[in-house]
C-alpha positions as CSV (number, residue, x, y, z in Angstrom):
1,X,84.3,114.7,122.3
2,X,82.7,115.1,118.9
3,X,78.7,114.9,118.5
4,X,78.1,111.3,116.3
5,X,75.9,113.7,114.3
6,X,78.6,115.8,112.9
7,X,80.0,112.5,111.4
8,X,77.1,111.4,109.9
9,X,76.7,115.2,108.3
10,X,80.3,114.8,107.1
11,X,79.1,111.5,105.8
12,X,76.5,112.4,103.6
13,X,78.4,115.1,102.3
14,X,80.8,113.2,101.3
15,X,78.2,110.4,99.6
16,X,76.5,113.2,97.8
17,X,79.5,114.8,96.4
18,X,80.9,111.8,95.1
19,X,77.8,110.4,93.5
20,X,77.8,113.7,91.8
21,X,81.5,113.2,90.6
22,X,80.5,110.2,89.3
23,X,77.1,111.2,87.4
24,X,78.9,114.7,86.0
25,X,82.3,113.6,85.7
26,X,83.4,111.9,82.2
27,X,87.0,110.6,82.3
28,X,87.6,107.4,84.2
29,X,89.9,108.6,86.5
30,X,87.8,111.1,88.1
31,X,84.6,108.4,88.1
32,X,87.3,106.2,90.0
33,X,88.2,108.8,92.8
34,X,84.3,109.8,93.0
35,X,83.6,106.2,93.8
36,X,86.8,105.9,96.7
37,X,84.3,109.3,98.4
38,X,81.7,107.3,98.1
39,X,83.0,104.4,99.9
40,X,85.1,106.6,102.9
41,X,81.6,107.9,103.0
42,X,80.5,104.4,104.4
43,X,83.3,103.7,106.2
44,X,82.7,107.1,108.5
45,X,79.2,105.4,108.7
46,X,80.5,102.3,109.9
47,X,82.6,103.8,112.3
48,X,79.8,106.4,113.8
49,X,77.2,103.9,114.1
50,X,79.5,101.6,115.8
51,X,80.6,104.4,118.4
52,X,76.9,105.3,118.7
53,X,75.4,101.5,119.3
54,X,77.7,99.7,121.0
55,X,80.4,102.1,122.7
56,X,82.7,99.0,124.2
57,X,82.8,96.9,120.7
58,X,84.7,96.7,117.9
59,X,82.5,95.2,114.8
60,X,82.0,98.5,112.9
61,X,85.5,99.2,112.9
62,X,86.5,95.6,111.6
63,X,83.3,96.2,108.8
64,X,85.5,99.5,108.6
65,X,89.5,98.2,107.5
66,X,87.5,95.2,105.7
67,X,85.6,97.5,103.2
68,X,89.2,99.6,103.3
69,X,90.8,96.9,102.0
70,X,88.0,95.7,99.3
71,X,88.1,99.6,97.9
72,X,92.0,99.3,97.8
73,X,91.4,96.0,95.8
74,X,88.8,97.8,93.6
75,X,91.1,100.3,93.1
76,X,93.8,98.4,92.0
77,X,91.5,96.4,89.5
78,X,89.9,99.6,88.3
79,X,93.3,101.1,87.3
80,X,94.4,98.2,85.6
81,X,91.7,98.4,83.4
82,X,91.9,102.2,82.8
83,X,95.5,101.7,81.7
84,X,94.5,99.3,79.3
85,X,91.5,100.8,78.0
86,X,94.3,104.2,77.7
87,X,97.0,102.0,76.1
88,X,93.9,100.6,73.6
89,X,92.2,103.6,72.7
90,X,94.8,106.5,73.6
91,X,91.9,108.4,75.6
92,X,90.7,107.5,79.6
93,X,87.2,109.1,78.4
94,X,84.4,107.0,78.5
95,X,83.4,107.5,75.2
96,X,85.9,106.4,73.9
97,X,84.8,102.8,75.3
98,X,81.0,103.3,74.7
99,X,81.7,101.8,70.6
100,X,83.6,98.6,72.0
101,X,82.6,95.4,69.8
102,X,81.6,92.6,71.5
């Protein structure tokens, strides 16, 4: 069996590369998929403390597929709105949304 800490490592590996994606990174695409790391980052969380706490139940892994399926929502909203910002401004930089008009 896997040590619980070796998750949490991955975990935090994971969070810290993608908040890095996110801060270096400048096209939307690539801020998108360093946000999805950061959230499987939590999930793994969910998932280790619930093994760690409470062996026999099952509520981190049903916080687990619930925050799956709000990223998967967010994911689908937040390429939505990249295609239209693309098909508006023929760039998915996000400079090229920083001089929108209000």
């Amino acid at each position: 069996m896997i040590p619980v800490e070796y998750f949490f490592i991955l975990s935090g590996l994971l969070f810290f590369i993608g908040v890095f994606g996110f801060i270096t990174r400048r096209n939307l695409i690539a801020m998108l998929i360093s946000v999805e790391l950061i959230l499987n980052s939590v999930d793994i969380n969910f998932a280790a403390f619930n093994r760690m706490l409470f062996p026999n139940g099952y509520e981190g892994m049903f916080f687990t597929l619930f925050s799956i399926g709000v990223s998967a929502a967010e994911s689908a909203v937040a390429l939505a709105i990249i295609i239209n910002v693309y098909r508006h401004f023929n760039s998915d930089q996000v400079n090229s949304i920083e001089n929108m008009k209000l």
